[in-house]
LOKE-408537 format. One record per atom (N, C-alpha, C, CB): residue number from 1; residue in three letters; atom name; x, y, z. Coordinates in pm, whole numbers. Glycine has a CB too. Layout:
BEGIN
  nr rest atom     px     py     pz
 NUM  ALA   CA      X      Y      Z
...
% end
This chain:
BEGIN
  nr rest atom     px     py     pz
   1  UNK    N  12286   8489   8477
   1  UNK   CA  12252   8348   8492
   1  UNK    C  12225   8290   8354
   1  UNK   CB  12128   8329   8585
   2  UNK    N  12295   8151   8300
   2  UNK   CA  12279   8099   8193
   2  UNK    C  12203   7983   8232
   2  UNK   CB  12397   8082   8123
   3  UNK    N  12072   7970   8157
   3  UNK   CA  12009   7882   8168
   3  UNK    C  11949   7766   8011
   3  UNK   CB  11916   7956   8247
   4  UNK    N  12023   7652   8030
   4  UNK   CA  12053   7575   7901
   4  UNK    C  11938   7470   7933
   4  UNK   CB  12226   7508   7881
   5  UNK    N  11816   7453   7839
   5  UNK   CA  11754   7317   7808
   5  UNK    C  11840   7231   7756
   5  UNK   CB  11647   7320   7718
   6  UNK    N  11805   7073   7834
   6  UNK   CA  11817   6980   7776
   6  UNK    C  11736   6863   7765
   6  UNK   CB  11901   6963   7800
   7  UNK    N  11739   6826   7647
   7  UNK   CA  11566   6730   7582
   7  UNK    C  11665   6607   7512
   7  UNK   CB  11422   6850   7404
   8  UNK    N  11604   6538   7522
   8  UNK   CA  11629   6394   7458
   8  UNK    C  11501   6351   7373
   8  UNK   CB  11656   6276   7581
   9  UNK    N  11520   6348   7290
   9  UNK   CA  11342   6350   7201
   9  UNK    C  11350   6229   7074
   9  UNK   CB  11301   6551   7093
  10  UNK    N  11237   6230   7035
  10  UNK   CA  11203   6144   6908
  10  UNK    C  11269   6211   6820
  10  UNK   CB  11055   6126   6862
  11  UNK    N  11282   6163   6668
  11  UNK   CA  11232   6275   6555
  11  UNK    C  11110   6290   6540
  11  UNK   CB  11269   6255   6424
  12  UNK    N  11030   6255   6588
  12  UNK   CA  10875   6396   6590
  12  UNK    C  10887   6474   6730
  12  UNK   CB  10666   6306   6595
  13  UNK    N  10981   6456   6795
  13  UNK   CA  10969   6550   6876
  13  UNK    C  10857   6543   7014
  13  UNK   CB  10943   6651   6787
  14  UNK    N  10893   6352   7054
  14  UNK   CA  10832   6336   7211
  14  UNK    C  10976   6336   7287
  14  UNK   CB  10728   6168   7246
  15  UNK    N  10916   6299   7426
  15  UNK   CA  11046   6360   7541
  15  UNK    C  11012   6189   7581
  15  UNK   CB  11007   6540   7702
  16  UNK    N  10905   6141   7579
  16  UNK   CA  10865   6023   7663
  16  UNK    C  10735   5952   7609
  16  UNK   CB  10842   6071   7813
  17  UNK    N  10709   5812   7615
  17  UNK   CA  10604   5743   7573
  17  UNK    C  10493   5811   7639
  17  UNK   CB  10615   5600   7599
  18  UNK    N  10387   5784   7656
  18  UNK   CA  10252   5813   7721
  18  UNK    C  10267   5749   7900
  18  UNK   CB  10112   5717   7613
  19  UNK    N  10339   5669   7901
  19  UNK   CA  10355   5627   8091
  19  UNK    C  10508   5680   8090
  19  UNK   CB  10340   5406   8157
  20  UNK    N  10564   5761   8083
  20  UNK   CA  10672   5853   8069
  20  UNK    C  10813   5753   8065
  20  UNK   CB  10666   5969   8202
  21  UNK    N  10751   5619   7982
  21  UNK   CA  10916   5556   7952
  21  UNK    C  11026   5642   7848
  21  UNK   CB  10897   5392   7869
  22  UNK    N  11129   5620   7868
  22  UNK   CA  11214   5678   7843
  22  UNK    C  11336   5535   7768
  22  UNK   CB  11242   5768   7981
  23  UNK    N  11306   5420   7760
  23  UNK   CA  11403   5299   7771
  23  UNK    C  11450   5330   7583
  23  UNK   CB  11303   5104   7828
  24  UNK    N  11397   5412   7469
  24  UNK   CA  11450   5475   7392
  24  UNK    C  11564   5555   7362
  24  UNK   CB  11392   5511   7383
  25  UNK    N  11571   5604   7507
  25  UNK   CA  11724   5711   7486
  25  UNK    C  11885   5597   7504
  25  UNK   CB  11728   5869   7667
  26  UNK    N  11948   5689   7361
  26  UNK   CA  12082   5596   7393
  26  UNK    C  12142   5619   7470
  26  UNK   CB  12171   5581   7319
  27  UNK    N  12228   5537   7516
  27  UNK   CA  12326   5499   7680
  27  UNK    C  12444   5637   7636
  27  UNK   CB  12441   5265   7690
  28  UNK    N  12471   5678   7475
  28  UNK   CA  12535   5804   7482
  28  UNK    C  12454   5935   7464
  28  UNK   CB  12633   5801   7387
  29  UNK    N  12329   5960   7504
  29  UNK   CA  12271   6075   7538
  29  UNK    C  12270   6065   7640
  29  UNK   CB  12169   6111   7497
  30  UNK    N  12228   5958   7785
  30  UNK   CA  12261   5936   7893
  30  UNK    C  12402   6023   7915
  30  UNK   CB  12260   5793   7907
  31  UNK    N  12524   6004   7855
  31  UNK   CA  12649   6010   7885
  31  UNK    C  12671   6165   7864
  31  UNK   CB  12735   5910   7801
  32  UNK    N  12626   6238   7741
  32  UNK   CA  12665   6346   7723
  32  UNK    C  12565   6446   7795
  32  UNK   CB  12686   6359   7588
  33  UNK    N  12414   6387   7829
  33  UNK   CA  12343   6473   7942
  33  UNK    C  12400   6484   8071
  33  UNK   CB  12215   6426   7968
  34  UNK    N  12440   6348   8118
  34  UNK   CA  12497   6348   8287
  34  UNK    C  12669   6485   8261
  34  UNK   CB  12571   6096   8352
  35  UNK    N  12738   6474   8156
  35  UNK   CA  12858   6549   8090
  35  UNK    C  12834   6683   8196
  35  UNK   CB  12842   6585   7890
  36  UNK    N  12700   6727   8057
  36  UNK   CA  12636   6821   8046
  36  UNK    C  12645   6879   8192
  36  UNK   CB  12510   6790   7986
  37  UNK    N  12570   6830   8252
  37  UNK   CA  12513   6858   8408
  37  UNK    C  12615   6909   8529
  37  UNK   CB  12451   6713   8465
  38  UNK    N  12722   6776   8501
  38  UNK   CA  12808   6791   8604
  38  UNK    C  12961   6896   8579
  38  UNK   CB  12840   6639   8638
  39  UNK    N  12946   6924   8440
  39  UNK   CA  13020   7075   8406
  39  UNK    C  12906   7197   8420
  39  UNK   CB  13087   7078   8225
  40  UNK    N  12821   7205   8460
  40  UNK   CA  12775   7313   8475
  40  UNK    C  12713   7353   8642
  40  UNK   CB  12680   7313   8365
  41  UNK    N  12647   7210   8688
  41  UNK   CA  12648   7228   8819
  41  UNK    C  12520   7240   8881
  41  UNK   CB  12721   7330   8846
  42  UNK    N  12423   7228   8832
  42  UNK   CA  12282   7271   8905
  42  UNK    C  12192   7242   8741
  42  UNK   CB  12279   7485   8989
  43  UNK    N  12100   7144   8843
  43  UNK   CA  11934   7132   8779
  43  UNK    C  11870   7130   8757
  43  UNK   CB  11873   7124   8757
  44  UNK    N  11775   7160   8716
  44  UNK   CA  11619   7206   8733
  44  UNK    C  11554   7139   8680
  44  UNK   CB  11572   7324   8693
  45  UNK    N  11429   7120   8760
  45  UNK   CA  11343   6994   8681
  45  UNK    C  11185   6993   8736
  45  UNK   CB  11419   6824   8722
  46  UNK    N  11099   6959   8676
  46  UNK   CA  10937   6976   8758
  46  UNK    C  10946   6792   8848
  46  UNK   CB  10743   6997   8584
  47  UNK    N  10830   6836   8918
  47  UNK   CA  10826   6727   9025
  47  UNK    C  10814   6623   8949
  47  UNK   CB  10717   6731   9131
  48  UNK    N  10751   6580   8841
  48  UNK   CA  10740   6415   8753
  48  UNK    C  10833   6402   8721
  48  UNK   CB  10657   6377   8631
  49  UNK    N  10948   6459   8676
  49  UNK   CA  11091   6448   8649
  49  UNK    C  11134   6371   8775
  49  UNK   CB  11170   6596   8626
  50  UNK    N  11147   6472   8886
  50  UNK   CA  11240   6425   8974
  50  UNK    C  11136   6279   9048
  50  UNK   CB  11295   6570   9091
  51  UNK    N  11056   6278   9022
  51  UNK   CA  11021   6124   9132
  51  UNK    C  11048   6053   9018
  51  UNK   CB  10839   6081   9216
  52  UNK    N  11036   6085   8867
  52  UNK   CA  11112   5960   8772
  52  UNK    C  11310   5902   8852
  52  UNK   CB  11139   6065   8557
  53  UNK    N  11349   6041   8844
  53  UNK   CA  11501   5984   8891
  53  UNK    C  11468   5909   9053
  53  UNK   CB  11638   6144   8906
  54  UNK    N  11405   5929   9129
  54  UNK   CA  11404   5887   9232
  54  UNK    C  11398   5722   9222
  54  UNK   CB  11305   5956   9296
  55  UNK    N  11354   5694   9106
  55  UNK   CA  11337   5520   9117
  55  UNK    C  11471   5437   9029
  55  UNK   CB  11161   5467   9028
  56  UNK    N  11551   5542   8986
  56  UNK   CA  11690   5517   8906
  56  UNK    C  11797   5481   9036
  56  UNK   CB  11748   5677   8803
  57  UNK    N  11853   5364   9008
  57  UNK   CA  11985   5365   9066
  57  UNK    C  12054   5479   9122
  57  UNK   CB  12060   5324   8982
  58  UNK    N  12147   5522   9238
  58  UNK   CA  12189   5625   9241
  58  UNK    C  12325   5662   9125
  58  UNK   CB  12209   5632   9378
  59  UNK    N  12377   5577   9119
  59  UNK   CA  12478   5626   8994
  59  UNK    C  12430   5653   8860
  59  UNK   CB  12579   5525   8965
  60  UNK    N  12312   5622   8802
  60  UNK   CA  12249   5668   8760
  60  UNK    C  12182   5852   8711
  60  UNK   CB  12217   5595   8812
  61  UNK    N  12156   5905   8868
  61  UNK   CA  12175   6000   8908
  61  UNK    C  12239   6141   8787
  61  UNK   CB  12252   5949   9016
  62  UNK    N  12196   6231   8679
  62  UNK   CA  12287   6292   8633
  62  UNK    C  12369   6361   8698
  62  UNK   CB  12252   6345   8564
  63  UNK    N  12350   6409   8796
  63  UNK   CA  12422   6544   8894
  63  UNK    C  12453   6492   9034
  63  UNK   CB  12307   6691   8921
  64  UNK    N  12552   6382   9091
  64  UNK   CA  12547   6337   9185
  64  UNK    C  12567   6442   9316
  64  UNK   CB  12625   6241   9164
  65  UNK    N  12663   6542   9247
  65  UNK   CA  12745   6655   9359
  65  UNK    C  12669   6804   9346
  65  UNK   CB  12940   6683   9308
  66  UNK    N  12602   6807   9267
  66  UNK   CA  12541   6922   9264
  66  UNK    C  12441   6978   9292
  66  UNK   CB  12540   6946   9200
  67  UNK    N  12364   7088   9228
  67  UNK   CA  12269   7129   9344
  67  UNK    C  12121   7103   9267
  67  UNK   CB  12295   7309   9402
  68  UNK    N  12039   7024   9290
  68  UNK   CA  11904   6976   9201
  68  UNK    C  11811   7069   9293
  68  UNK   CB  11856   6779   9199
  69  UNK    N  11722   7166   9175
  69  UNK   CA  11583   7265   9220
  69  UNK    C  11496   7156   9134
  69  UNK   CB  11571   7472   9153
  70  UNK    N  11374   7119   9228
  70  UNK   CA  11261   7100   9182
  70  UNK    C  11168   7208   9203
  70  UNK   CB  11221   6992   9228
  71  UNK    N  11060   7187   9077
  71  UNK   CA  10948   7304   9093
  71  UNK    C  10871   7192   9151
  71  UNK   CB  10877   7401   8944
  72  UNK    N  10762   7276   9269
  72  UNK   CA  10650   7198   9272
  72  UNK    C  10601   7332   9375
  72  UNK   CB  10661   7016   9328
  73  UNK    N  10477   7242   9320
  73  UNK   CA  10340   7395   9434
  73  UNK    C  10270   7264   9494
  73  UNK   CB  10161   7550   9300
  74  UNK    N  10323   7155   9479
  74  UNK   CA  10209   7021   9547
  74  UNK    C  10312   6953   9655
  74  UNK   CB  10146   6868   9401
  75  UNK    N  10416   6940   9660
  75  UNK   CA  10506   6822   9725
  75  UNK    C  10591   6898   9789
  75  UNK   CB  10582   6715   9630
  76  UNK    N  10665   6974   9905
  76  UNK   CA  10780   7024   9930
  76  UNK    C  10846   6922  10001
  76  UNK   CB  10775   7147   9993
  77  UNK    N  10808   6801  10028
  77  UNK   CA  10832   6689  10089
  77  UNK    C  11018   6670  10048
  77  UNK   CB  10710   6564  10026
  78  UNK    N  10964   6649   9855
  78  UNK   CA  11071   6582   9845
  78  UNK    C  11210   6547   9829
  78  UNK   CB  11052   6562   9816
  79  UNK    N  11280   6431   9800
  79  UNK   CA  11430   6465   9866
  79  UNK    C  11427   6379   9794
  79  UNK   CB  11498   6469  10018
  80  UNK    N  11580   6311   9795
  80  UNK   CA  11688   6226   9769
  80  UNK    C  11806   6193   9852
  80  UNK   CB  11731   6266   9671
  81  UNK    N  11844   6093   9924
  81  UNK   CA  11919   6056   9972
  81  UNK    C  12055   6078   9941
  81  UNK   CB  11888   5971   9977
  82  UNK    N  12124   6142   9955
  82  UNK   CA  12246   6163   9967
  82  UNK    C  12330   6307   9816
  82  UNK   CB  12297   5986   9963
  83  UNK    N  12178   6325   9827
  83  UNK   CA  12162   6449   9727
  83  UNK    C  12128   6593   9764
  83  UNK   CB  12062   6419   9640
  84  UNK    N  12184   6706   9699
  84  UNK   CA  12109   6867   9702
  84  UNK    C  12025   6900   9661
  84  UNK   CB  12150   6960   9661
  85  UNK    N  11899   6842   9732
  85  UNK   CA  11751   6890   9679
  85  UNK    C  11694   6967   9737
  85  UNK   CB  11659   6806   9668
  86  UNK    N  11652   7096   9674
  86  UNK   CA  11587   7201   9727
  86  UNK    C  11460   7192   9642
  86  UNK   CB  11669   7336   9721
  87  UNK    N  11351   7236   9680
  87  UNK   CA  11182   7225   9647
  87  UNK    C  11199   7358   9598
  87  UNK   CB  11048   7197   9783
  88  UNK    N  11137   7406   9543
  88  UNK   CA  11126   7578   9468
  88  UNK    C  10956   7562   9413
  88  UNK   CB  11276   7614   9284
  89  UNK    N  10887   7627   9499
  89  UNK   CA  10736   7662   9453
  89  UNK    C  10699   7816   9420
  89  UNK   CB  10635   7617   9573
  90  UNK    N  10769   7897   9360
  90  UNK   CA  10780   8039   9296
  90  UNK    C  10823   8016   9195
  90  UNK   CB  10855   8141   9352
  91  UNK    N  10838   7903   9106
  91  UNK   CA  10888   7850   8948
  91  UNK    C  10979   7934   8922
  91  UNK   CB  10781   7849   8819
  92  UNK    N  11034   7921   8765
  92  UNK   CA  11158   7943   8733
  92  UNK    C  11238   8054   8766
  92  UNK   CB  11160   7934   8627
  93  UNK    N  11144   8183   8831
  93  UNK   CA  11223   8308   8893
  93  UNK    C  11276   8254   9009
  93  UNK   CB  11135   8444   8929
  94  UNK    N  11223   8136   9107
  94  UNK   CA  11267   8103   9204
  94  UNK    C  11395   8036   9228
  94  UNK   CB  11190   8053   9239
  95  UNK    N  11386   7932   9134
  95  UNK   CA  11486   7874   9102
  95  UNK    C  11617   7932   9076
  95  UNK   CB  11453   7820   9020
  96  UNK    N  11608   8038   8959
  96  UNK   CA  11714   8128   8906
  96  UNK    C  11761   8192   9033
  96  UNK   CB  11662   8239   8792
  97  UNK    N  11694   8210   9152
  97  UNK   CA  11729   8321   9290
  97  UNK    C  11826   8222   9335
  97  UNK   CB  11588   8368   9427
  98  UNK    N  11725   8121   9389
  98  UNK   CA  11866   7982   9452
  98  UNK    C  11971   7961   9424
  98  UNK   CB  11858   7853   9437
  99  UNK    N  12003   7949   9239
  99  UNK   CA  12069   7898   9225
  99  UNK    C  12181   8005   9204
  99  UNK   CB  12029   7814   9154
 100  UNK    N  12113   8109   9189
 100  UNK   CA  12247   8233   9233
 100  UNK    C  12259   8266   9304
 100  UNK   CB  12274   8339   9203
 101  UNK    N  12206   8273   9428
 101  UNK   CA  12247   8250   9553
 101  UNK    C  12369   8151   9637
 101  UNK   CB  12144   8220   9586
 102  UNK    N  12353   8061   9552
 102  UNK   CA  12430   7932   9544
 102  UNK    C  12580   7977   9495
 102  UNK   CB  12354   7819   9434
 103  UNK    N  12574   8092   9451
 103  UNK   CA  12704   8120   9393
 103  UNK    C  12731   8042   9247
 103  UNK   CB  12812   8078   9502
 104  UNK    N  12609   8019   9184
 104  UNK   CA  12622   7931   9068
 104  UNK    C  12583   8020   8954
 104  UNK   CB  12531   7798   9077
 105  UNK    N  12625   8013   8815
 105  UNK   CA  12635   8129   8728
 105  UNK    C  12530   8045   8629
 105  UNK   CB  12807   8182   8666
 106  UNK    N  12527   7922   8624
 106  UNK   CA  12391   7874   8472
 106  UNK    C  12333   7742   8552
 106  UNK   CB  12482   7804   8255
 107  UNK    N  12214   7673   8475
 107  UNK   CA  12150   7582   8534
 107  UNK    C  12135   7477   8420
 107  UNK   CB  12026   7635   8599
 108  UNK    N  12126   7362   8400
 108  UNK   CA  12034   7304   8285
 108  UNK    C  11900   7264   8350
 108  UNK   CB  12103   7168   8209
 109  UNK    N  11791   7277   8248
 109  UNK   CA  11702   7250   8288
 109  UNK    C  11616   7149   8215
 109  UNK   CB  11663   7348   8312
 110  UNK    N  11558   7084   8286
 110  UNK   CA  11508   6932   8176
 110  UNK    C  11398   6896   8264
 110  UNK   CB  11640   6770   8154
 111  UNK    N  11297   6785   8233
 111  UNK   CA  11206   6775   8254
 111  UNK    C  11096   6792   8109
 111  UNK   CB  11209   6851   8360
 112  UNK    N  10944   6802   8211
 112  UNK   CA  10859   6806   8102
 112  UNK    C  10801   6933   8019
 112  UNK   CB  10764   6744   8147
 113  UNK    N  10736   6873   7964
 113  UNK   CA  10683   7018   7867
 113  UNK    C  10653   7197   7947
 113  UNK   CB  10501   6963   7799
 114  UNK    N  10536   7069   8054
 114  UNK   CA  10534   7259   8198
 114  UNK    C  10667   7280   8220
 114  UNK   CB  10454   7242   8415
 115  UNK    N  10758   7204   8289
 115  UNK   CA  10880   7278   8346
 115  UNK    C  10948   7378   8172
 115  UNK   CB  11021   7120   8432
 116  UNK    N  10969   7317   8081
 116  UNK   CA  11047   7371   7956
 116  UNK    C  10940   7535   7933
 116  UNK   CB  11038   7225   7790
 117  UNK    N  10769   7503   7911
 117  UNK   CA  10749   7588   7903
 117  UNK    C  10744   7735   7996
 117  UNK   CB  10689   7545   7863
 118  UNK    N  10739   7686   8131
 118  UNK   CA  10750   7782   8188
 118  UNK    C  10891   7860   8231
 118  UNK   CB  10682   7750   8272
 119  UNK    N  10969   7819   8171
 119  UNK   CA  11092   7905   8156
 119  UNK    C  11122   7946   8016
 119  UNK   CB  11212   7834   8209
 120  UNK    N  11057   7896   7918
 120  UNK   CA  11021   7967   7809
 120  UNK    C  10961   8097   7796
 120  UNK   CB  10957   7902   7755
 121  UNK    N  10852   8105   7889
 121  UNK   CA  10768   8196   7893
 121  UNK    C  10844   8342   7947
 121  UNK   CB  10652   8142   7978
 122  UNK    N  10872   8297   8041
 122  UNK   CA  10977   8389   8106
 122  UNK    C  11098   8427   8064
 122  UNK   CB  11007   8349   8207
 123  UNK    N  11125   8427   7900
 123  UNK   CA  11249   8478   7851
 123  UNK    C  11364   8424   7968
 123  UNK   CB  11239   8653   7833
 124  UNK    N  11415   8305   8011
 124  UNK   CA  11513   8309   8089
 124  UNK    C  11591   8134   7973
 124  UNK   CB  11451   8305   8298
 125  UNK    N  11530   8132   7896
 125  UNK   CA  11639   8038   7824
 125  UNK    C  11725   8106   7732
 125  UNK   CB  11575   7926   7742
 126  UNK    N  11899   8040   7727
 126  UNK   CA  11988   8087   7676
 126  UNK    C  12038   7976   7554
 126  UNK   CB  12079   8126   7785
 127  UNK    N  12004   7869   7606
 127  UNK   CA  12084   7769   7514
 127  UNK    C  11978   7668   7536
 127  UNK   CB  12254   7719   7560
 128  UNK    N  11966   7571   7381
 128  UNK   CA  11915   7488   7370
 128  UNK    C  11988   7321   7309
 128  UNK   CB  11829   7553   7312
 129  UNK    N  12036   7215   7381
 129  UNK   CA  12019   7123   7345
 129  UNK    C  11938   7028   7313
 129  UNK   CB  12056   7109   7376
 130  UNK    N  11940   6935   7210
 130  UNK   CA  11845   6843   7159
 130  UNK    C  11873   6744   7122
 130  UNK   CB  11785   6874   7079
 131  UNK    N  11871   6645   7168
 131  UNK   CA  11978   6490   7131
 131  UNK    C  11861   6400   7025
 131  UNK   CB  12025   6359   7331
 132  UNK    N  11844   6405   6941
 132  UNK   CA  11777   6358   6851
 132  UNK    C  11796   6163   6837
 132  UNK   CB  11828   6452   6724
 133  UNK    N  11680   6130   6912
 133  UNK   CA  11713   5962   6858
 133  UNK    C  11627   5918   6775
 133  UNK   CB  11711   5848   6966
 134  UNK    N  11672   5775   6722
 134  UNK   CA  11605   5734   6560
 134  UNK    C  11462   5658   6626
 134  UNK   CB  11730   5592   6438
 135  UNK    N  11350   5725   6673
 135  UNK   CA  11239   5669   6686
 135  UNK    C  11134   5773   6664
 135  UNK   CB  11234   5604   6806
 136  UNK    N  11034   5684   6635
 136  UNK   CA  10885   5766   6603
 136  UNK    C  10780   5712   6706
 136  UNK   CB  10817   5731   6432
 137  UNK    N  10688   5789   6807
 137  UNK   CA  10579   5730   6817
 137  UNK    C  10476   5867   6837
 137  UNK   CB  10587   5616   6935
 138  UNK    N  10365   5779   6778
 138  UNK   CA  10232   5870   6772
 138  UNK    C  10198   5883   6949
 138  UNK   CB  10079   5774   6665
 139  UNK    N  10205   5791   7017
 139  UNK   CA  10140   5854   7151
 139  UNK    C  10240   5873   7238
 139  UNK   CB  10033   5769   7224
 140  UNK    N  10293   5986   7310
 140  UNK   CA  10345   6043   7403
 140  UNK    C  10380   6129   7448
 140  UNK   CB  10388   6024   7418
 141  UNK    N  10452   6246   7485
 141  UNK   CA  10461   6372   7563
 141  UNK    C  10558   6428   7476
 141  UNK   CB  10505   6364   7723
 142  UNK    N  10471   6539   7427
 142  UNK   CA  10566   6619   7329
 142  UNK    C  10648   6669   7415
 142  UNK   CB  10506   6731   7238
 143  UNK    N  10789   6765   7334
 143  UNK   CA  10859   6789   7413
 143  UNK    C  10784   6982   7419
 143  UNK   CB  11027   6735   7366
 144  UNK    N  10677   7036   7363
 144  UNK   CA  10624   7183   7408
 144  UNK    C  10502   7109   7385
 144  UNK   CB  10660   7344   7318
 145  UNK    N  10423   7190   7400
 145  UNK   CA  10260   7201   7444
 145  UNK    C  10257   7351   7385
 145  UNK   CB  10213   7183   7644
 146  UNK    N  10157   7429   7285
 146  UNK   CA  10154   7539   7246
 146  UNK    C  10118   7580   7410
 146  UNK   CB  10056   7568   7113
 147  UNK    N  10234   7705   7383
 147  UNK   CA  10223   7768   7516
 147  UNK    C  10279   7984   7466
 147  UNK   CB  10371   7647   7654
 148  UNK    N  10261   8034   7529
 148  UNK   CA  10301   8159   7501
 148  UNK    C  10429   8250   7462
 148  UNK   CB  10269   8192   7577
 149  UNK    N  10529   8187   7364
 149  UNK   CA  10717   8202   7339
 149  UNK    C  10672   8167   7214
 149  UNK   CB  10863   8087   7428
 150  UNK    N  10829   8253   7202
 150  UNK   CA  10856   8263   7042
 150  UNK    C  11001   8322   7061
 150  UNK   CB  10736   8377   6940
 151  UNK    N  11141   8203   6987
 151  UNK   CA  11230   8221   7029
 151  UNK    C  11329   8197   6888
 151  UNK   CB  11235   8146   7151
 152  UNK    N  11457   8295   6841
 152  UNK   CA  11460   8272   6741
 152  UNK    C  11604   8196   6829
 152  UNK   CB  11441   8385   6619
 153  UNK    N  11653   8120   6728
 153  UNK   CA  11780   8010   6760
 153  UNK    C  11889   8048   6649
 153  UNK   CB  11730   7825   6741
 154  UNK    N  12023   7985   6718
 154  UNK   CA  12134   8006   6618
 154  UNK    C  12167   7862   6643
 154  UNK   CB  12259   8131   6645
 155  UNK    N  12214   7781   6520
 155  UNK   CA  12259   7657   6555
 155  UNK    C  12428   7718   6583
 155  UNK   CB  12228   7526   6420
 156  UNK    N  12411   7650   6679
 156  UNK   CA  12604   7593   6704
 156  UNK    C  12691   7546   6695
 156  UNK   CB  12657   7562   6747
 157  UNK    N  12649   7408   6720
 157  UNK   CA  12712   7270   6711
 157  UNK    C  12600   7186   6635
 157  UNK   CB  12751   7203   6867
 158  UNK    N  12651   7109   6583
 158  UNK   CA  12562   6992   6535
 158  UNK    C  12653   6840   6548
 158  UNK   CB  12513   7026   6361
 159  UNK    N  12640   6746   6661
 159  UNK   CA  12707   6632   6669
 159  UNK    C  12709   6496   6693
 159  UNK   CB  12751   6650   6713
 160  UNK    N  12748   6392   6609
 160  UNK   CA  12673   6282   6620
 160  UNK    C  12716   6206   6768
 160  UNK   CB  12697   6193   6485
 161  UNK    N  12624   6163   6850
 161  UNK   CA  12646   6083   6949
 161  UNK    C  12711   5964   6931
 161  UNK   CB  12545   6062   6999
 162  UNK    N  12613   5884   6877
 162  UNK   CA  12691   5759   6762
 162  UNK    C  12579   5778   6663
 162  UNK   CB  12709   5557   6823
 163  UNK    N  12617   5653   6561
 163  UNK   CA  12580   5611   6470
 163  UNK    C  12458   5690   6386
 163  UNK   CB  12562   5498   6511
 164  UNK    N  12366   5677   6503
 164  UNK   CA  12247   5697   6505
 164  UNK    C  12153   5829   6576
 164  UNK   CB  12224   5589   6548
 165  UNK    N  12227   5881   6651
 165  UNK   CA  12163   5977   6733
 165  UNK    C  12256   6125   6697
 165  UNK   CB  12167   5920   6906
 166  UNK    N  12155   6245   6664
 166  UNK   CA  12206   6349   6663
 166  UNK    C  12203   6428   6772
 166  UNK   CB  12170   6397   6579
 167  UNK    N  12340   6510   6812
 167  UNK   CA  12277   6638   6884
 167  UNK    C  12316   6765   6825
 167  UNK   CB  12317   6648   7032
 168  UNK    N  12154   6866   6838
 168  UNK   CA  12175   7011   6813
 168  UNK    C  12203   7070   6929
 168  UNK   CB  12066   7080   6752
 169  UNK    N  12244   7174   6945
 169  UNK   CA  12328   7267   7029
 169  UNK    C  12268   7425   6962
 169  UNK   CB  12521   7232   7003
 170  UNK    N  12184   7490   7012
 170  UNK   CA  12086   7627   6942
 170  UNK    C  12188   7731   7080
 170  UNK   CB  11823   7611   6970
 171  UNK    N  12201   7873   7046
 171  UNK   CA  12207   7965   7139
 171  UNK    C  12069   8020   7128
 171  UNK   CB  12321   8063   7122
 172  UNK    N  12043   8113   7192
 172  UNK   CA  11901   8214   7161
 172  UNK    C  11872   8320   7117
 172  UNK   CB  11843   8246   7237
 173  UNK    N  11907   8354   7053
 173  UNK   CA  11943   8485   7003
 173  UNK    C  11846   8611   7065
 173  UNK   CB  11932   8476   6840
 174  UNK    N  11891   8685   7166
 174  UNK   CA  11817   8752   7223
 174  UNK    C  11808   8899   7176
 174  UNK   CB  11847   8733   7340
% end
């Protein structure tokens, strides 16, 4: 199972303002994340992630056809209309079961700092993307929280979105 982060961040390295806006990311990190998603096939994301997409347009949507795991130990409630949402409350080992079960070979996984770190923790990341946009702010949600990993990286790719926005592309060197 290949399991690839993907972050859309500041250059200091937030994911989201302090009320988890996001209206910073360019319309081509939008483009090359949804890319991302729907060549690989399955999502993973913690529950504040997914009730963020829940209030997005459905085309909007990165993964319209595919199979979306939320973590949560609070909500198994939730869904999406005309979507593959499965709840997963056994975190990222759980997820990884589903989604190979699913007959699916990698996942991307995105969301917040808990969801990133706790598949950090668990040695199950393979690849790291990072779409770098041209903003700074002092208050908002880093994209880690010191948490228990230590991961060495190989850059890969390095490519400009446009103008203004970079993306790195890391393997993991295991």
């Amino acid at each position: 199972m290949r399991v690839i982060f993907y972050a859309a961040i500041t250059a200091n390295g937030m994911t989201a303002k302090t009320d988890g806006n996001i209206d910073w990311v360019s319309p081509e990190d939008f483009r090359s994340f949804s890319t991302t998603c729907q060549k690989i096939g399955s999502i993973v994301m913690g529950r504040r992630t997914f009730q963020e997409y829940q209030t997005l347009p459905p085309q909007q949507y990165p993964l319209p056809d595919g199979l979306t795991i939320v973590l949560s130990t609070t909500r198994p409630d939730l869904s999406l209309p005309g979507r593959n949402v499965r709840v997963v409350a056994e975190g990222p080992s759980g997820a990884v079961k589903i989604i190979t079960a699913s007959g699916l070979s990698q996942t991307c996984v995105v969301g917040g700092h808990t969801t990133w770190a706790s598949f950090a923790k668990e040695g199950l990341v393979d690849e790291i993307y990072l779409d770098i946009e041209p903003y700074l702010f002092g208050q908002g949600m880093p994209l880690f929280l010191p948490a228990d990993f230590e991961y060495h990286l190989k850059l890969i790719e390095t490519k400009n979105l446009n103008s203004q926005t970079l993306q790195l592309h890391y393997r993991v060197e295991k």
